[in-house]
C-alpha positions as CSV (number, residue, x, y, z in Angstrom):
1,X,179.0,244.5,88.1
2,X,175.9,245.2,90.7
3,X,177.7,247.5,92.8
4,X,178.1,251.5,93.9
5,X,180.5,253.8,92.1
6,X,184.0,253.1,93.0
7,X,184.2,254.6,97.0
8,X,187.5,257.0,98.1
9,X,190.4,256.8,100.5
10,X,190.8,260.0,102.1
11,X,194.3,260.7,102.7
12,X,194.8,262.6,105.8
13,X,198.2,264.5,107.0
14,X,199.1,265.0,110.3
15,X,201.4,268.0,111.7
16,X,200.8,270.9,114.3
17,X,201.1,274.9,114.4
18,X,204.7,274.1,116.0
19,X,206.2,274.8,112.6
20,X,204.9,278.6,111.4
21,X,202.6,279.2,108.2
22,X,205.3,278.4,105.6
23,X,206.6,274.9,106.8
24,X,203.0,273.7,107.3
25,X,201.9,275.1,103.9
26,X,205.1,273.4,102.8
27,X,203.8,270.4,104.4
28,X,200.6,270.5,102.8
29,X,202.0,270.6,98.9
30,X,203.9,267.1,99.7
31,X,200.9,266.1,101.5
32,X,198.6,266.9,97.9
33,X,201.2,265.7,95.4
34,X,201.7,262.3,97.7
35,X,198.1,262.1,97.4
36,X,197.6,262.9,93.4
37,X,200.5,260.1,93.0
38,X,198.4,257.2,94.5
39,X,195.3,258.8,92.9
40,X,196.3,258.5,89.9
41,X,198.4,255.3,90.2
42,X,197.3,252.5,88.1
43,X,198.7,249.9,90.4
44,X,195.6,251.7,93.1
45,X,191.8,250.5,91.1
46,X,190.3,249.2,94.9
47,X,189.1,252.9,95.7
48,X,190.2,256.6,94.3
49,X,193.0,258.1,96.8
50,X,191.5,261.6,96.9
51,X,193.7,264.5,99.4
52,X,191.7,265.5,102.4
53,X,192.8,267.5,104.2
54,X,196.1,268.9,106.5
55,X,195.3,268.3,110.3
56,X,196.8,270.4,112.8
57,X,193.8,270.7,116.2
58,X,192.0,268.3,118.0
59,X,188.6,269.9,116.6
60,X,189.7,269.8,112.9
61,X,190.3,265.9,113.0
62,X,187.4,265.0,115.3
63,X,185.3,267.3,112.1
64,X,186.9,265.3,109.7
65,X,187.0,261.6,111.3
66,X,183.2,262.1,111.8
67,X,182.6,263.4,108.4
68,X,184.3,260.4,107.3
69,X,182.2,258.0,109.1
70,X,179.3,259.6,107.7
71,X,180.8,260.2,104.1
72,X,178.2,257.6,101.6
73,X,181.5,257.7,99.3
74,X,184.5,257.1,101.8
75,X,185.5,253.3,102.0
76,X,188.9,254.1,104.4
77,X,191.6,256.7,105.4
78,X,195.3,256.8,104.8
79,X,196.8,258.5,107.5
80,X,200.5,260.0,107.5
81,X,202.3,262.2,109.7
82,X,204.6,264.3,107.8
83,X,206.2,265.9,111.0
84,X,205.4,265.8,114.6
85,X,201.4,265.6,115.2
86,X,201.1,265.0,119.0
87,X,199.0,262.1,119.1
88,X,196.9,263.4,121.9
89,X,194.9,265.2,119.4
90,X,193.4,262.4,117.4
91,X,192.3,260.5,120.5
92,X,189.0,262.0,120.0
93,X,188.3,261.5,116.3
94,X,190.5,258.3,116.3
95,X,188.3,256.7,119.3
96,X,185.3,257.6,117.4
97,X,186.3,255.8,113.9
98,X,184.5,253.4,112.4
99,X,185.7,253.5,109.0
100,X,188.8,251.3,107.7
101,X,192.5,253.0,108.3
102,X,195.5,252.7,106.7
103,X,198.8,253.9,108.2
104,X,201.3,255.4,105.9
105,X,204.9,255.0,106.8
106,X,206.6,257.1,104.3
107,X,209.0,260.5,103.5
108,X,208.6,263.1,101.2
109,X,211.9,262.8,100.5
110,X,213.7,258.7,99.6
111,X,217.0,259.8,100.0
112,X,219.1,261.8,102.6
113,X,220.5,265.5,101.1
114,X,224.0,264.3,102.8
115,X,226.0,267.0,101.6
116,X,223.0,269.7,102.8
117,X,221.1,268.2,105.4
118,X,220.4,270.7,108.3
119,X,218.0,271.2,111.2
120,X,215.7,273.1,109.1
121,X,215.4,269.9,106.5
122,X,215.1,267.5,109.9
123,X,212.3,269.6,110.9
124,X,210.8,269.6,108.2
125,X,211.5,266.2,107.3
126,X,210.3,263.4,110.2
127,X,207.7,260.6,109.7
128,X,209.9,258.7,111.2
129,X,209.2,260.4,114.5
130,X,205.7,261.2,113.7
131,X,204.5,258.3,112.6
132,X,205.7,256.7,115.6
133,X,204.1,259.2,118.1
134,X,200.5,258.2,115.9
135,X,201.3,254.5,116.0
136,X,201.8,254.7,119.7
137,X,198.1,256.0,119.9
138,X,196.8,253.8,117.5
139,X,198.4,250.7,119.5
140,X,196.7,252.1,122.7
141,X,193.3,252.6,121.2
142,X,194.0,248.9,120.1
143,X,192.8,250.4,116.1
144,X,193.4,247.4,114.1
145,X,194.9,249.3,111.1
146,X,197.2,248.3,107.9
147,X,200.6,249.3,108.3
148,X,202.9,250.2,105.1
149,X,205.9,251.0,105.2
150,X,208.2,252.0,102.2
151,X,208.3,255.2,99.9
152,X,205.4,256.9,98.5
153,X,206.4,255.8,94.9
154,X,207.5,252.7,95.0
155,X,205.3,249.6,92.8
156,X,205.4,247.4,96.3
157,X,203.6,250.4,98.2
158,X,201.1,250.7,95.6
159,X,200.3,247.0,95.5
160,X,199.9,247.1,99.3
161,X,198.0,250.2,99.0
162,X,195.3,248.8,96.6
163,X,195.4,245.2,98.6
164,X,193.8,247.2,101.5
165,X,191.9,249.3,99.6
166,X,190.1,246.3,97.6
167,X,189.5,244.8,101.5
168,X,188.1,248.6,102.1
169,X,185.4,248.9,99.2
170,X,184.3,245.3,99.6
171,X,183.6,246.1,103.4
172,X,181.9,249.0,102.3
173,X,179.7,246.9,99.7
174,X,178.9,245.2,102.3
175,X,177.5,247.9,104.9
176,X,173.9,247.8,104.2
177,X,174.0,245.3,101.8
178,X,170.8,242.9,101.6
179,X,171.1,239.3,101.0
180,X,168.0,237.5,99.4
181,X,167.6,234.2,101.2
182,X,164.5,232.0,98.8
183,X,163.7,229.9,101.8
184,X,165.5,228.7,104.3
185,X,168.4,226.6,104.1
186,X,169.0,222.8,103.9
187,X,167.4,220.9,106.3
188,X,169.2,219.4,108.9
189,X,172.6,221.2,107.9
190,X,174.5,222.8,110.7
191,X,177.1,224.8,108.5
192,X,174.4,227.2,106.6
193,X,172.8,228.0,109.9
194,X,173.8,231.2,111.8
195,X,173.2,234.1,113.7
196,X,171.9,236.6,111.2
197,X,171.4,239.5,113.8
198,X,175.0,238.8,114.8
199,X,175.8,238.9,111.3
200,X,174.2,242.6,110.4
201,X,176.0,244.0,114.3
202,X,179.5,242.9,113.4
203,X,179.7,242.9,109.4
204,X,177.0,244.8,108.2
205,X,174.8,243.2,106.1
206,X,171.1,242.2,106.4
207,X,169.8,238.6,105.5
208,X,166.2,238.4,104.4
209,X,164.1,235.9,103.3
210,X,161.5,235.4,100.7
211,X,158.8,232.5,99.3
212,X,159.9,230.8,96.9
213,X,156.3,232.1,95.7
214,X,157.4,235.5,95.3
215,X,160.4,234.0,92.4
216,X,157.6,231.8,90.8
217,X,155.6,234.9,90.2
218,X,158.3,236.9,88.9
219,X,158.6,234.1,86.8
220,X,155.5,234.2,85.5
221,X,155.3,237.9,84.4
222,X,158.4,237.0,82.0
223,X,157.3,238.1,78.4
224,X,158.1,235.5,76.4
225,X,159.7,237.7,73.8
226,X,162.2,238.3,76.7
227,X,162.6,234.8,77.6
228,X,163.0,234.2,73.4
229,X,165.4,237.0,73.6
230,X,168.1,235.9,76.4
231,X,168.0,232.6,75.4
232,X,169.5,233.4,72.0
233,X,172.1,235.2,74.1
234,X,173.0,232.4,75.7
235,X,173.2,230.3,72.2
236,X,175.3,233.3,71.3
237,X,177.6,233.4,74.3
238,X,178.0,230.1,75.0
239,X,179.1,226.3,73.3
240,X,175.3,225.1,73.3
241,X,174.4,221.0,73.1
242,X,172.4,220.5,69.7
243,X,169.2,219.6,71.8
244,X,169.1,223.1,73.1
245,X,169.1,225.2,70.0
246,X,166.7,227.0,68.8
247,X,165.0,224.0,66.9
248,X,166.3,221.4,69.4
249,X,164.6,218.7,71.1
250,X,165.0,220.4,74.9
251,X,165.6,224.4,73.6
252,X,162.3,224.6,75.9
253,X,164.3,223.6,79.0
254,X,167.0,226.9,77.6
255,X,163.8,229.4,77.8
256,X,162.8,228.0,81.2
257,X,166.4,228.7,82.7
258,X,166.2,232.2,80.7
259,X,162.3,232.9,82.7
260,X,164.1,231.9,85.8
261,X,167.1,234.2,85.2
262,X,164.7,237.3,84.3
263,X,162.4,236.4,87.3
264,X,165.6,236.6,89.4
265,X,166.7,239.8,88.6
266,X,163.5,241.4,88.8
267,X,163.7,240.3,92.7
268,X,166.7,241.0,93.2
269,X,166.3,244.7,91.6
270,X,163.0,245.1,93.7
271,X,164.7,244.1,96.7
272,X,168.2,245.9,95.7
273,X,169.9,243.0,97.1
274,X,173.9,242.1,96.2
275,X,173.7,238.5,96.8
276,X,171.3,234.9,97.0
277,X,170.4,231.7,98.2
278,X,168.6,229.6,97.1
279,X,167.6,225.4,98.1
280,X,166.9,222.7,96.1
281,X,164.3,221.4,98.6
282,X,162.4,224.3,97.6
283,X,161.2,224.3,93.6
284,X,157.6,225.5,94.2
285,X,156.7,226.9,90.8
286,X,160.0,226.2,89.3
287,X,160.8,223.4,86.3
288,X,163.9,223.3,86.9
289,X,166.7,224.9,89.5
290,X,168.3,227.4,89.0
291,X,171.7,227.2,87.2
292,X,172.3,228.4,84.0
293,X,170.8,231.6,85.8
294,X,172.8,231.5,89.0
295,X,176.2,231.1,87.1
296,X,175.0,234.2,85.1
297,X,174.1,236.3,87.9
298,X,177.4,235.3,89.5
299,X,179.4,236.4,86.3
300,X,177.5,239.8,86.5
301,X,178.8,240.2,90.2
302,X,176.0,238.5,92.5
303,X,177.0,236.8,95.6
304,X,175.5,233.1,96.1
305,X,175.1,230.3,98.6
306,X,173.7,227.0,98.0
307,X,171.5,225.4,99.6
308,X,170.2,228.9,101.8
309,X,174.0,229.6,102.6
310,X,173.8,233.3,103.2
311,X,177.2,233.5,104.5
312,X,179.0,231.7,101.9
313,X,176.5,233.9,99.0
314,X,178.1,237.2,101.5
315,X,181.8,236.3,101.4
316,X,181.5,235.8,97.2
317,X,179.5,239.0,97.0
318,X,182.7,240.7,99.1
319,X,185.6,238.8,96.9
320,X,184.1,240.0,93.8
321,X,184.1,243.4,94.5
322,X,187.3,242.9,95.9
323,X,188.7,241.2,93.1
324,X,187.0,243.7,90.5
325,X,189.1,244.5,87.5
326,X,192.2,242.0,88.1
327,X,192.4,238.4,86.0
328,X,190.7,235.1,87.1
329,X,186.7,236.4,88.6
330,X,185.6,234.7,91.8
331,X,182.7,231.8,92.6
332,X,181.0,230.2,94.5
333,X,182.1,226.4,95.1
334,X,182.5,223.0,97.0
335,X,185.3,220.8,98.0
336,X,183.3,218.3,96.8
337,X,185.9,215.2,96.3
338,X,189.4,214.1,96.3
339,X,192.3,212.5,94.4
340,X,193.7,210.6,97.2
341,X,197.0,209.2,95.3
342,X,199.8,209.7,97.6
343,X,202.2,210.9,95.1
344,X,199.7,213.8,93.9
345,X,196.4,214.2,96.2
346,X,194.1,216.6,94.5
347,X,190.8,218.4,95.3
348,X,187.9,218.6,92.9
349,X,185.7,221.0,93.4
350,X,182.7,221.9,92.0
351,X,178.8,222.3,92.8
352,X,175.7,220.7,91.9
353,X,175.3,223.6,88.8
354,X,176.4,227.1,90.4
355,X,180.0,227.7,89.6
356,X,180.7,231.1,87.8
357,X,182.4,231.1,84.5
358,X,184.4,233.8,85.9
359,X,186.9,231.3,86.7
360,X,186.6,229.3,84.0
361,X,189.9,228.9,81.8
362,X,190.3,230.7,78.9
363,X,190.7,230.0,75.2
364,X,187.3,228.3,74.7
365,X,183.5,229.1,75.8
366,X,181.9,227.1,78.8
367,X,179.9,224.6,76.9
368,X,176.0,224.8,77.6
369,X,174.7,221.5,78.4
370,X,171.0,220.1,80.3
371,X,171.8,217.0,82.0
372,X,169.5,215.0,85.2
373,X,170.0,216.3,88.5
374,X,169.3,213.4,90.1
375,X,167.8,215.1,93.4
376,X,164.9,218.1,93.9
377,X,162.4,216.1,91.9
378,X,162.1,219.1,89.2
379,X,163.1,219.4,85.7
380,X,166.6,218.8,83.8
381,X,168.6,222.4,84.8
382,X,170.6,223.8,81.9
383,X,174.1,224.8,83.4
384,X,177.5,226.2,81.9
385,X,180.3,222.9,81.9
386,X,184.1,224.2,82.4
387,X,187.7,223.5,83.8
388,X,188.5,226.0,85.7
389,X,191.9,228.0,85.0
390,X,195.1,226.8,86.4
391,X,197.0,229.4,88.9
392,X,197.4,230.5,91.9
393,X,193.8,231.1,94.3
394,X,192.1,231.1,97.6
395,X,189.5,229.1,98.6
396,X,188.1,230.6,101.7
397,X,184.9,229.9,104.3
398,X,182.9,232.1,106.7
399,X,182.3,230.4,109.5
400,X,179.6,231.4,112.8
401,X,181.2,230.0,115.9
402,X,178.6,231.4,118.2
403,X,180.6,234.2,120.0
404,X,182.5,235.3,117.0
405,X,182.8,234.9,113.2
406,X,186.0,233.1,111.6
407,X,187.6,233.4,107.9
408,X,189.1,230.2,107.2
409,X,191.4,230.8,104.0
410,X,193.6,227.6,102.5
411,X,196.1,229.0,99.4
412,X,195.9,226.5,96.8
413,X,196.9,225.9,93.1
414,X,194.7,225.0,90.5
415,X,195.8,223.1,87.9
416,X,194.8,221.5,84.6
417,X,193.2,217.6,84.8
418,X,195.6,215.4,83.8
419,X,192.5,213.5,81.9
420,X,189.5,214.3,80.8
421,X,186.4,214.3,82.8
422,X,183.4,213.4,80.1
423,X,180.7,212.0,82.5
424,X,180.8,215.0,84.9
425,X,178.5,217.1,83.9
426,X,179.1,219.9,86.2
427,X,181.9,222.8,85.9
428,X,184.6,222.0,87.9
429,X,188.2,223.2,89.5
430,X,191.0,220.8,90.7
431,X,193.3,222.3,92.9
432,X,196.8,221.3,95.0
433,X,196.5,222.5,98.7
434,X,199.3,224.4,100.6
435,X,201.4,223.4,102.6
436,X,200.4,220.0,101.6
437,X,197.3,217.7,100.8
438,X,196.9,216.5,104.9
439,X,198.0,219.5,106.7
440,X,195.6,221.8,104.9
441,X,192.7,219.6,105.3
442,X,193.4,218.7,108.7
443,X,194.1,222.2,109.9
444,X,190.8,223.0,107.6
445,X,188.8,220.4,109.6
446,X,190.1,222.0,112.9
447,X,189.1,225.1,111.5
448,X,185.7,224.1,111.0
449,X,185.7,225.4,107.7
450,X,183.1,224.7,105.9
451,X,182.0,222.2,102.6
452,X,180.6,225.8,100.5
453,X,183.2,228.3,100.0
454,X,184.0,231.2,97.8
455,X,186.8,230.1,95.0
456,X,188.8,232.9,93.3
457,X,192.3,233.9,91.5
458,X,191.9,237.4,91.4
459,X,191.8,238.1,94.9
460,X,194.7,237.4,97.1
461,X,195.5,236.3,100.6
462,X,196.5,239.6,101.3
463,X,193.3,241.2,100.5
464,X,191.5,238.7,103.1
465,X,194.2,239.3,105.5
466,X,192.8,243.4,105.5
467,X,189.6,241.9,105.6
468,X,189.5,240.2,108.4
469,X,191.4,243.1,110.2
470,X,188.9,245.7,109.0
471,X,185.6,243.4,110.0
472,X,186.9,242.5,113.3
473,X,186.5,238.8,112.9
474,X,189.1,236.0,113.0
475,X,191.2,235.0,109.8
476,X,192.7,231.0,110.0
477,X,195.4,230.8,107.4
478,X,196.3,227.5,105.9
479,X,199.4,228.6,103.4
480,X,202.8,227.5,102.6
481,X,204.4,227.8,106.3
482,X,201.4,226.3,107.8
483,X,202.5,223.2,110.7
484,X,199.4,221.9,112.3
485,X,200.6,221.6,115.7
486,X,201.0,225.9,116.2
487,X,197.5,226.0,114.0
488,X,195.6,224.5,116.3
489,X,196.8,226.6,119.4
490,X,196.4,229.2,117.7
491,X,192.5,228.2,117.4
492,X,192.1,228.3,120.7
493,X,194.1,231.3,121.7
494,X,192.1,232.8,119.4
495,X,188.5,231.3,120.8
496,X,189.6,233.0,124.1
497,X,190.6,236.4,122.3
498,X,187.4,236.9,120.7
499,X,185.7,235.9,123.4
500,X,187.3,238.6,125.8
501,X,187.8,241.6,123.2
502,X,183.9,241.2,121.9
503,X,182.4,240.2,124.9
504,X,178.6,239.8,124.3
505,X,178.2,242.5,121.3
506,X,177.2,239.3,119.4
């Protein structure tokens, strides 16, 4: 995958001088081994939990909070108060934080010594008051942290844990993160469009565009060795149509799609960015566009938006990297049509060419295929043809409401077509919506949630939950306990929230 070495999670401990040299050096052993057990957890791949440091004066945590904040490799903090830390001492550092944080609610200690237990052991022994006294703080700095709350080694923590920690790194892919934009986006569109400034002040990232010129001459520098080279790859990798190998009748419209792809990643290395867009209104210099070479930039870890959608190519980028390692990849996609039978109302997505075969099911190789596009007036595009794997996903869309962003999510479960689909020529997911087919799609409609989204089963609502909370911005949940009529006050309760709590930063 394009991205940085995995980031860390400083975990931080809390106590005070209160206690004498031996409790607090007591204090600091839990605090380390604590710390080595979620490092070394295999339940934990979002970030490394790496021990910090034991905090005891206001001077040591303002050091270490800004130290964080200007740590390249620290995505987050985990933040537990094994005794009493008066809280007054981490308004400083805290109010200064910009980095992601993650409260702790644990013991050394899961069970009570009954037959022992003493004022030296309750001394020695309170989160439970501590962490209360730093939760108290953290309300009134209005710190929009993760809460966990259960013992240090159980599974349920850890999978909590690495939920926020996957939110964490992907924020902190994104924070200086370039977005190449060929273009500009579909004319006429309203959903593509947005505040780009806005977009680099509240999450991070920088959108810039480029000619479609600069591509074709990328294009053109393509030895053809290498353009002979990865299109035997894809013969290799893939289930290729006769008329595309090596002696076939269109294997010339394979070593196009293979220039494109090369020409592609040489821009995207020059300009070291994460993610693309790209419009189909805009093929100068291009037979064809792009989709073979999308789908395989995608599968390497890209972001992508169609038709100049840099905030749809943005959210991808983030749920790859948030989704790195687990089972079922991430794309970009469409709610493009619907199975409107009232006993089983289905979505089918899919895209004009650019759906990643991360998320394609498994047992067979996506078959290669060139087929008309029908629109863009260029070449046929070569493209990867798939089902998409049944299970539980996401389908999510970043929205630009003017005075704040919004992450609509809907829970949904893919399933297998009950027939065939030979005509389409596209690769495709079909999917069941929670709570049901007209209450997700209404409330997704009210959401103004957009046509593009980003499709995965790796990463889980959870993960966009800590997200949301860590990028500020407003999450609108269409899941299993979803009733339309308390959705849509909560759209405009939340229109007035965000309009009060981030006043005219956008």
């Amino acid at each position: 995958m394009h991205t940085t070495d995995t980031p860390e999670i400083w975990f931080l401990c809390g106590s005070q001088h209160l206690y004498g040299p031996g409790p607090l050096k007591q204090v600091a052993e839990n605090a380390q081994k604590i710390a080595a057990t979620l490092g070394a957890s295999p339940r934990i791949q979002g970030a490394r939990v790496i021990y910090k440091a034991l905090l005891t004066t206001p001077a040591e945590i303002t050091r270490i909070m800004a130290a964080a904040d200007a740590g390249e490799t620290c995505a987050g903090l985990i933040l537990w108060m094994h005794t009493f830390s008066p809280a007054k001492m981490w308004i400083r550092g805290l109010a200064a934080l910009k980095k992601p944080l993650l409260h702790l609610h644990t013991q050394f200690h899961r069970d009570l010594p009954w037959g022992t237990i003493d004022m030296d052991y309750m001394n020695l022994h309170q989160s439970a008051h501590g962490d209360r006294e730093a939760a108290h703080l953290h309300t009134r700095l209005r710190l929009d942290r993760k809460i966990v709350v259960g013992h240090w080694t159980e599974p349920q923590v850890h999978d909590r844990i690495d939920a926020w920690a996957r939110a964490a790194r992907a924020w902190h892919d994104w924070q200086g993160a370039r977005i190449l934009r060929l273009d500009d986006n579909m004319r006429q569109v309203a959903v593509t469009e947005g505040d780009k400034v806005a977009a680099e002040i509240r999450l991070g990232f920088t959108v810039n565009s480029h000619g479609i010129g600069d591509l074709a001459e990328r294009i053109a520098a393509v030895p053809e060795k290498a353009a002979d080279a990865l299109a035997a790859d894809c013969l290799a990798a893939y289930a290729p149509a006769p008329a595309l190998r090596k002696n076939g009748a269109r294997h010339a419209s394979l070593r196009d799609a293979a220039r494109i792809e090369l020409g592609l990643r040489a821009l995207l290395d020059e300009t070291g960015a994460k993610a693309l867009t790209d419009t189909f209104e805009v093929l100068h210099g291009l037979n064809q566009l792009p989709g073979l070479p999308i789908q395989r930039l995608m599968a390497d870890g890209y972001g992508f938006g169609g038709e100049g959608d840099w905030k749809t190519a943005a959210l991808v980028r983030a749920m790859k990297v948030m989704g790195r390692g687990l089972k079922g990849g991430a794309s970009f996609m469409e709610d493009y049509t619907y199975h409107l039978d009232p006993a089983n109302p289905l979505v089918l997505g899919a895209h004009m060419l650019e759906v990643c075969p991360t998320i394609a099911a498994p047992g067979r190789k996506p078959s290669l295929e060139i087929h008309p596009l029908g629109i863009g007036g260029k070449g046929d595009p070569v493209r990867l043809v798939f089902d998409a794997r049944p299970g539980d996903a996401v389908n999510a869309s970043l929205i630009d409401l003017g005075n704040h962003f919004r992450l609509v999510v809907n829970e949904v479960t893919a399933i297998k077509p009950p027939r065939p689909l030979p005509r389409l020529p596209v690769a495709r997911a079909l999917w069941r919506c929670r709570p049901d087919f007209r209450t997700a799609l209404a409330a997704w409609l009210h959401a103004g949630g957009a046509h593009h989204t980003a499709f995965s089963h790796a990463v889980t609502t959870e993960m966009l939950e800590d997200f949301a909370a860590i990028a500020g911005i407003e999450l609108a949940l269409i899941d299993r306990d979803t009733r339309l009529g308390d959705f849509k006050t909560r759209l405009r309760l939340n229109d007035h929230y965000y309009a009060t709590a981030q006043g005219l930063r956008n």
